[in-house]
C-alpha positions, -999 to +999 in steps of 0.1 A: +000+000+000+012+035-008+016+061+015-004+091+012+013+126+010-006+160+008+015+188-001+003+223+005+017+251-006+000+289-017+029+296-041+016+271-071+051+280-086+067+258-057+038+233-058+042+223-102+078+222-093+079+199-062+055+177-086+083+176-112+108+168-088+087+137-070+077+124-103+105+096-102+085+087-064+047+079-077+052+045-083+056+044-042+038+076-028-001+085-034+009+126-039-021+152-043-010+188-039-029+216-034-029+256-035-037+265+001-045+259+033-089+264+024-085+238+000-061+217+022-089+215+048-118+205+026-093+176+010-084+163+041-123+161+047-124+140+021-093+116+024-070+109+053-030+114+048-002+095+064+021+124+058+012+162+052+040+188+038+030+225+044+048+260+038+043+274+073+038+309+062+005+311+045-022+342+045-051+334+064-039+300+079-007+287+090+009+254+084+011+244+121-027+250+125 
């Protein structure tokens, strides 16, 4: 079984280029990314992760929360 990753980023910049650079890693991670912690929330609604990446400086809401 794959592990599950989220990535969350609000830069979408950094986010396509972290998906370049894990490309060589799909055939052992599950990887959705997303722009944000508002959209991070309502995904995580949705699925459970075993491992969540986060920029800690985001508008609105942090990383850590």
């Amino acid at each position: 079984m794959k592990e599950r990753m989220l990535f969350v980023d609000d830069d979408s910049d950094l986010l396509q280029g972290l998906q370049r650079m894990l490309r060589s890693k799909r055939s052992e991670w599950d990887m959705t990314f997303v722009n944000g912690p508002k959209q991070a929330l309502a995904t995580m609604q949705k699925t459970c992760f075993d491992v969540i990446v986060t920029d800690m400086r985001m508008p609105e809401i942090d990383g850590a929360e």
